[in-house]
N, C-alpha and C positions, 0 to 999 in steps of 0.2 A: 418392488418387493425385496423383502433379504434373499440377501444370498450367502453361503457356504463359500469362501472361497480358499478355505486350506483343505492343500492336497500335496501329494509329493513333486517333488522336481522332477522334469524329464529324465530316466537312468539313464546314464552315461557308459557305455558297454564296454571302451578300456579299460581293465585297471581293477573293477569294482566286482569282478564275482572272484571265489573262494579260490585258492591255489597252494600247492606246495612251495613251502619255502625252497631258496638257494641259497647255499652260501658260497661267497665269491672263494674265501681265502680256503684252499686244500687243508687239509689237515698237517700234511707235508712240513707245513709253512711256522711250526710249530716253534720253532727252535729261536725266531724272531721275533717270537716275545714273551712278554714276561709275569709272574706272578705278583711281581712285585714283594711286599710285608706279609700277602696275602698265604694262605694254602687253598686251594679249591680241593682236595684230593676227596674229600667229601662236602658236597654243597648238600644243605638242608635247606627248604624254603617253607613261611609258616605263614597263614593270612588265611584269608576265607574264598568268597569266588572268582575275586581278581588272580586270586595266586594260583586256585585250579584251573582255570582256562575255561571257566561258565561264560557261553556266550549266546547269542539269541536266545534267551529264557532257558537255557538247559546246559545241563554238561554231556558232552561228546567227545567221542576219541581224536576228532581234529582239531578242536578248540583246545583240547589238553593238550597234543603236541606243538599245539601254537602259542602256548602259555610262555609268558616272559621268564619263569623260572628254566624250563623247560630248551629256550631259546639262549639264555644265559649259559645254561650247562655246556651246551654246544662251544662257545664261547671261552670258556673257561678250560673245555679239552685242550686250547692250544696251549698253555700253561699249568699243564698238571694235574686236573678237572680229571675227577674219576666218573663211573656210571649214575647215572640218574635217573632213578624208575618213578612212577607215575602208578596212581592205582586207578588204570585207564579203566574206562566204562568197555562194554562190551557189541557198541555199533555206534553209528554217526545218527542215529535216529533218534538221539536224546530221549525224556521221560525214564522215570525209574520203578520199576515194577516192587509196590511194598502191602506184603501180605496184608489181609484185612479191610484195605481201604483203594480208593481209586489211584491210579498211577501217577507218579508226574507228569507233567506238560512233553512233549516235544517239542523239539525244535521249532525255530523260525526260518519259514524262507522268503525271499523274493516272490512271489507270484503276480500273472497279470489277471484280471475280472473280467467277463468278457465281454466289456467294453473298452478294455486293452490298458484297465487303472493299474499299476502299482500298488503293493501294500503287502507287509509279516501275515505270512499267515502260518498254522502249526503243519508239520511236514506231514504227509498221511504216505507215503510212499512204503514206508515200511514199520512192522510194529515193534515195539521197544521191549530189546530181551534184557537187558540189566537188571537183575535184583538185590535187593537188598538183602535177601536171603543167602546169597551166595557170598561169606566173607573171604576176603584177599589174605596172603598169607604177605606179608611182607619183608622189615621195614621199607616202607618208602619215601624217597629224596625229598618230594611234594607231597607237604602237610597243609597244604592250602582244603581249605574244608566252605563249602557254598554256604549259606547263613549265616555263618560265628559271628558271630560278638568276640569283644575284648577278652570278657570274662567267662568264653564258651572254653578258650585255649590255655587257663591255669591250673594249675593239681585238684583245686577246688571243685571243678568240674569235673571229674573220672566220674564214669558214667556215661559218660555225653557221643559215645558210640556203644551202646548197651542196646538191644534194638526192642527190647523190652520195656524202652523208656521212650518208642515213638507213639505209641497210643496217648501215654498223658503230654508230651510235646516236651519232655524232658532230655530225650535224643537225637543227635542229628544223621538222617538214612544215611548222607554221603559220609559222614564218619564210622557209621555202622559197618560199613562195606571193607572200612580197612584199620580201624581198632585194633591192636594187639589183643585185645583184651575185653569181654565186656565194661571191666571198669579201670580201662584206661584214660589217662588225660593225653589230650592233644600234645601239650611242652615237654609231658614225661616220655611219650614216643621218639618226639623230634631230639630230644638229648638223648636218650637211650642210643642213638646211634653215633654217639661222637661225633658232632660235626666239626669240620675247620673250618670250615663257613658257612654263614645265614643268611638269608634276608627276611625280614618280617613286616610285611605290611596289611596290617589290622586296622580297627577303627571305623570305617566306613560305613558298613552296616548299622553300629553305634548313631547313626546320624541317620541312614538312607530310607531306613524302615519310617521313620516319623515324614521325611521328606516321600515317600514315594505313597504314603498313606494319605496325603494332603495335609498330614499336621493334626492327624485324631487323637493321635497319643499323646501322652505326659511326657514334658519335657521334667525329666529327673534334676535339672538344677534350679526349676523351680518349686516340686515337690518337697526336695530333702531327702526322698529315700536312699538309702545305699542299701536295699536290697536288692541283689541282682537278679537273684532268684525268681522276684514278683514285677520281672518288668517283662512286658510284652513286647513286642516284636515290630510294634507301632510307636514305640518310646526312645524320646534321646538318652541316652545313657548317662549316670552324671559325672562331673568331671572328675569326685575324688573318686569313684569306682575305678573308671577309663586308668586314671594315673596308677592306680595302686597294683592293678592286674596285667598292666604294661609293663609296671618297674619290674616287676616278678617273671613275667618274660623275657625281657631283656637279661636281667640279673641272671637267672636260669642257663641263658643262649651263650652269654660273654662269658659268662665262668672260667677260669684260667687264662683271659686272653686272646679267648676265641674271637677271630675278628668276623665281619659280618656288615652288613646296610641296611638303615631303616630307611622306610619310605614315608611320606606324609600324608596328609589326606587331603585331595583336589575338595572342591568347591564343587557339588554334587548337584548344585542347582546350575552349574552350566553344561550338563549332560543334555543330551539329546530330551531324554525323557523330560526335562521341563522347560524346551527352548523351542520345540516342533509345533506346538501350538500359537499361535501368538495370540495375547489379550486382546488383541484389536482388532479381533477379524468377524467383527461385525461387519460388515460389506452392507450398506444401503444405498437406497436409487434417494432420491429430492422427495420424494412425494413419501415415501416411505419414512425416512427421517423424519417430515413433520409432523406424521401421523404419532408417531413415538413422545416426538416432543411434546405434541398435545394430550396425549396421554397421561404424560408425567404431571400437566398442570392440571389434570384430572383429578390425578393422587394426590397432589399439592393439594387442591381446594378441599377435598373427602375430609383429608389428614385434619386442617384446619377446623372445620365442622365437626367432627369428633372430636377433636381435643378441646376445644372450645364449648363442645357441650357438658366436659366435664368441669366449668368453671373456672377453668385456665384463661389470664384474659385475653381479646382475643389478638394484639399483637404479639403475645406471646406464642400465644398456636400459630399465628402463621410464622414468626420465625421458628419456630419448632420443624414445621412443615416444609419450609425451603430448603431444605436438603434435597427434597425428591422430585425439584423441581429443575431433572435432568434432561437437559439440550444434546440433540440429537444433529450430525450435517451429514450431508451424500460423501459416501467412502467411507474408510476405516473407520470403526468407534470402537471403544471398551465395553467388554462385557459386564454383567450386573452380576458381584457378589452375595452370596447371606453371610450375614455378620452375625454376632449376638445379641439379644434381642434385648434392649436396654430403653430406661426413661426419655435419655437424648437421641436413640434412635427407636421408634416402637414398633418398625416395620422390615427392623433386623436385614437390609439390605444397602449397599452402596455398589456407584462404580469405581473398578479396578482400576489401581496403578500403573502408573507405566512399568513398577519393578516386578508385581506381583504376576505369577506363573501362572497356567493352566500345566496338567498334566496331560501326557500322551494318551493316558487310558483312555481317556475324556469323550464321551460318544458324541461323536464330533455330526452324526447324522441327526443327532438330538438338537447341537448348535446349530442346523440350518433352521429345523423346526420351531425357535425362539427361545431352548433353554438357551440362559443365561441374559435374555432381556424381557420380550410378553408372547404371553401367550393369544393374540388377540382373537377373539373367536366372534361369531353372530353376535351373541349376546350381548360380548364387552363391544363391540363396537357401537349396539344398540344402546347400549348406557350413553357411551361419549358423546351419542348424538342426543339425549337427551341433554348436558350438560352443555354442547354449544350453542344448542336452543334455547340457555337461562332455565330450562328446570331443576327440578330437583329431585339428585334418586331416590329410593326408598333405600334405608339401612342395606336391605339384601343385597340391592346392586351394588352398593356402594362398598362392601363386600368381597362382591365377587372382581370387580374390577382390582378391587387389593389382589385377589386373589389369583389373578392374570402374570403377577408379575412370578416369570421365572427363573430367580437368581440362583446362582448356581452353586452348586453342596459344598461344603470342607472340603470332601473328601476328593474334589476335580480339582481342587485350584492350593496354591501356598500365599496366602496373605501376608503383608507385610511382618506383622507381630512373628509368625512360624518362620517367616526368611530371616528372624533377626537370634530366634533360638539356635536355628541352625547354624548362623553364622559363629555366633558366641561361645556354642558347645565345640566347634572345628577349631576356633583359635585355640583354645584348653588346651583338647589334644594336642593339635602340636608343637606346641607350646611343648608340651611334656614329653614329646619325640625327641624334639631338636635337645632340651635337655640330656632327657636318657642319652641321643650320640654324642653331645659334649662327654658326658662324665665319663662315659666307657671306650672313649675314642674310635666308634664306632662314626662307619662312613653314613652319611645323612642323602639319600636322594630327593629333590624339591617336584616331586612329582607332582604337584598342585600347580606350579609355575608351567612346568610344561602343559599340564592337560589344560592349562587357561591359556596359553598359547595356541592350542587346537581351535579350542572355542571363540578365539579371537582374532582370526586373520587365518591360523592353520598356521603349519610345517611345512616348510619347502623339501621334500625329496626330488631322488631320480623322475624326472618326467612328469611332477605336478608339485598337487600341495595337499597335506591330510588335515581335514576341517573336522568339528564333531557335527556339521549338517548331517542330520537325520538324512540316508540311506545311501545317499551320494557322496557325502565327507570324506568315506573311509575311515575315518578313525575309532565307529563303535560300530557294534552289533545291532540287528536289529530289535532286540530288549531297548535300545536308547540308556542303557545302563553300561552295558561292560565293553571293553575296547574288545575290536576285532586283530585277526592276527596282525593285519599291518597297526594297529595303534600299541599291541602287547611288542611289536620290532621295534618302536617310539621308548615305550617303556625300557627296553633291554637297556638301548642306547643313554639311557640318560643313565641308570645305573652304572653302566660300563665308566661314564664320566665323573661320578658320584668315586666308585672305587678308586681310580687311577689319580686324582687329586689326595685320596685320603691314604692308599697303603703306594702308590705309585707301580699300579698295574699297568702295563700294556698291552693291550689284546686290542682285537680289532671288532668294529661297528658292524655291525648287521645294515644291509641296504633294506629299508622299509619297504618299497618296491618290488620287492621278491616275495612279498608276504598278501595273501588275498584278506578282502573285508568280507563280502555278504554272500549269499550259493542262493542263484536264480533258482526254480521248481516251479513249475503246475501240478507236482506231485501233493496237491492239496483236496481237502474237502469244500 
C-alpha cells in the first residue's frame, strides 16, 4: 500500500525552544570600540516583515525584540547608538484585531497530538488585544512594515497606513498602527527622523507572494506592466518597477552622506517553506508500485485509442501517448503534477523533477490519500481488470480511469518554468542593490550567501549548527518563512561584518546561542 512518510524529526529539547537573549559584552565595555566612518546616534531601519520581527505567522512583542534591527541597535550602543523604539504589538499572542472584518492569525506554536506528533499549530492560550484601531504615536526607529513591497515604501504610496484604505486592500493594518499620518509614506517617516544610519532590506515579498502562492500570479517581467498599483500580492514584481522605487529609497536614505547597509535577497526557494516536503515522498511497498505501473499503461493504451480515433495515425497516437506511460519501483517516487493542458500533452499532467518544490501548506493527509498520483477506487480497479483481461472499456470507463488520476494543483507545488521566473526576477534585484551600494558607498550585506549557507550544511555556533530544517534547524520560525531569533543573531552578525569592512566599525558579535528558535505549547485548539 502507499504510505505517507513525511513527518517532523524527533524535537531535540536543547537549544530549540524560545529564550531571552544575552549579551556577553557589558555595556561597560564600551569605550573599546568603535564607530568607525559610521554614526549610529540614530539608527533607522526600513524593510517589511524581516525587519519587524514577524515570526511564526504573526507579529509579536518577542519576535520584535528579537528583530535583527532591534539586536543591532544593542549593538551599536557600544559605539554611540542612541534609543531604538519599536512600534511593539500589545501581547505575545500575535493576530491583529481590525474593525469590520475577522482578525489576523496567531501565532505558531510547538504542539504535541495525542499521539505525541509534533506539528505549528495557532496558539489558543490567550486572545489577541492589538488593534488596529489603536494608533501609536511615534516616530519609530523600525520601519519594518509585514507585507510591503518595494513600492509599498516610496512617497508614491502615502496612504498606505490610512486604515480607511484596508477594506479596498489599499492599506497596510501594521502600518496603520504607527503612520504619522493617515497619508503618510513609509521613506517620508523614516527620513522625517534624520537618521545617521539605515539599513534597508526590501524586495522579498516582491518575489515571496508568487513563490508561496505555487506560482498563480503574473510574473510582471513577462507581462510588461509597470503598474504597481494593479499587481496582486501573488505577482513578481517587475524589474524596472523594483529598480525605480529602490533608487528612490536609497536616494531618499543617503542624502547628504548618510551612511547605512543594504541587504540582498536570499533565494526564497531554500526556506523551509519549500524544502519540508520532498517530491519524492511517494513511499510504495512492490506490489503497489506495479499496480501504479500497470495503471499508467492503462492510460497509455486509453490515450492511444482516443487519439487514434480522431484520425491521428496510429503510431503517432501511441508516441503521443508514451508520456504517461510512467514506471513506478518500491521506495521513494515523484509525485504527479498538472500542467497545461496542451496538443503535446492533452491530459495536462507529468511527474515532477528532482528541482521542483511542493509547498508546506500542502495537505500532506491528502498525500497519503493518492493526491498527487491515483486515486484508485472499486471501480477504477474494475476497469484495469477489464483491460488485463484484453477487453475493452466503454468510453465512460475509459473516462473515469483518466479521471482517477490525481495530479497535484499550481497552487501546492513550483514547477520548473515558476522556479526559473523567480530565479530571474532575484538576480535583477540584486543586481540593482549591489549597484545602488556601489554608487552611494553604502555597505552591501550578502545575506543570500549566508541564509544559503543555513540551507546547506548550516552555521556552526556555540554548542551546534543552525540549519534552515524545518522545526529542528533553528534557523526559521515555524511560518518556514521568517528567521527565528537565533537566525535574526545570524543576520545581525553578518551585517556587523558587512559594516566593519565598509566604514571600519568595531563592535562586537552577538553569540547566536543565547537567542531561542521555536516556543513549545499545548495551549492549542
Amino acid at each position: 500500500m502507499m504510505k505517507n512518510n513525511i513527518k517532523y524529526l524527533a524535537i531535540l529539547a536543547l537549544g530549540l525552544v524560545a529564550c531571552e537573549p544575552e549579551f556577553d559584552n557589558p555595556i561597560e565595555d564600551a569605550g573599546t570600540y568603535s564607530s568607525g566612518e559610521a554614526d549610529f546616534s540614530t539608527y533607522v531601519a526600513l524593510g517589511n516583515s524581516l525587519t519587524a520581527g514577524f515570526a511564526d505567522g504573526a507579529l509579536y512583542i518577542t519576535g520584535q525584540e528579537n528583530s535583527y534591527p532591534n539586536i543591532l541597535s544593542k549593538q551599536f550602543a557600544f559605539a554611540g547608538g542612541g534609543d531604538f523604539t519599536q512600534p511593539l504589538m500589545d501581547d505575545n499572542t500575535g493576530g491583529l484585531l481590525i474593525p469590520g472584518t475577522d482578525p489576523l492569525s496567531n501565532r505558531l506554536v510547538l504542539a504535541f497530538d495525542a499521539q505525541g506528533n509534533p506539528g505549528p499549530k495557532p496558539f489558543a492560550g490567550a486572545a489577541p488585544t492589538t488593534s488596529v484601531a489603536n494608533v501609536l504615536t511615534g516616530p519609530f526607529n523600525n520601519m519594518g512594515v509585514p507585507g510591503a513591497r518595494v513600492y509599498h515604501l516610496v512617497s508614491a504610496a502615502a496612504g498606505y497606513g490610512n486604515i480607511a484604505g484596508l477594506a479596498t486592500g489599499q492599506a497596510n493594518p501594521y502600518f496603520v498602527r504607527f503612520a504619522s499620518s493617515p497619508t503618510a509614506a513609509i521613506i517620508d517617516d523614516a527620513v522625517a527622523q534624520n537618521p545617521t544610519f539605515f539599513s534597508l532590506w526590501i524586495g522579498n515579498n516582491d518575489i515571496l507572494g508568487y513563490a508561496t502562492s505555487g506560482g498563480v500570479g503574473e510574473d510582471h517581467n513577462v507581462t510588461g506592466n509597470l503598474m504597481a498599483g494593479t499587481y496582486s500580492g501573488d505577482d513578481i514584481t517587475n524589474n524596472m518597477v523594483f529598480a525605480g522605487a529602490y533608487n528612490e529609497l536609497v536616494t531618499k536614505l543617503a542624502a547628504g552622506g548618510t551612511k547605512g547597509v543594504l541587504l540582498n535577497l536570499p533565494d526564497v526557494t531554500s526556506i523551509p517553506f519549500f524544502t519540508t516536503v520532498p517530491n519524492n515522498a511517494l513511499v510504495l511497498d512492490a506490489a503497489t508500485a506495479a499496480s501504479l505501473t500497470g495503471f499508467f499503461q492503462a492510460v497509455t493504451g486509453i490515450v492511444t485509442a482516443q487519439v487514434a480515433g480522431t484520425g491521428v495515425p496510429l503510431a503517432q497516437a501511441q508516441a503521443l501517448a508514451s508520456q504517461y506511460a510512467i514506471t513506478f519501483s518500491a521506495g521513494a517516487n515523484r509525485f504527479l503534477i498538472k500542467t497545461e493542458v496542451t496538443p503535446t500533452n492533452p491530459l495536462g499532467f507529468r511527474q515532477m523533477t528532482e528541482q521542483e518544490l511542493l509547498l508546506l501548506t500542502i495537505d500532506r493527509g491528502a498525500l497519503a490519500q493518492g493526491y498527487g498520483s491515483v486515486m484508485l477506487t472499486p471501480e477504477v480497479l474494475q476497469v484495469l481488470g477489464i483491460l488485463q483481461a484484453g477487453g475493452t472499456p466503454t468510453a465512460a470507463q475509459g473516462a473515469m480511469v483518466i479521471a482517477a488520476i490525481s495530479a497535484i494543483d499550481d497552487k501546492d507545488a513550483l514547477d520548473s518554468g515558476e522556479l526559473d521566473a523567480i530565479s530571474t526576477a532575484r538576480t535583477s534585484f540584486n543586481a540593482t542593490i549591489a549597484g545602488l551600494a556601489a554608487a552611494n558607498n553604502l555597505a552591501l550585506y550578502d545575506a543570500a550567501s549566508d541564509l544559503a549557507q543555513v540551507a546547506d550544511g548550516g552555521i556552526a555556533i556555540n554548542g551546534g549548527v543552525v540549519t534552515s530544517q524545518f522545526v529542528t534547524g533553528g534557523g526559521f520560525s515555524l511560518d518556514g518563512v521568517h528567521p527565528s531569533p537565533r537566525g535574526h543573531a545570524i543576520v545581525t552578525n553578518g551585517i556587523l561584518e558587512a559594516i566593519k569592512e565598509t566604514y571600519g566599525v568595531n563592535l562586537p558579535a552577538v553569540d547566536p546561542s543565547d537567542f531561542g528558535t521555536i516556543t513549545l505549547s499545548n495551549e492549542v485548539n
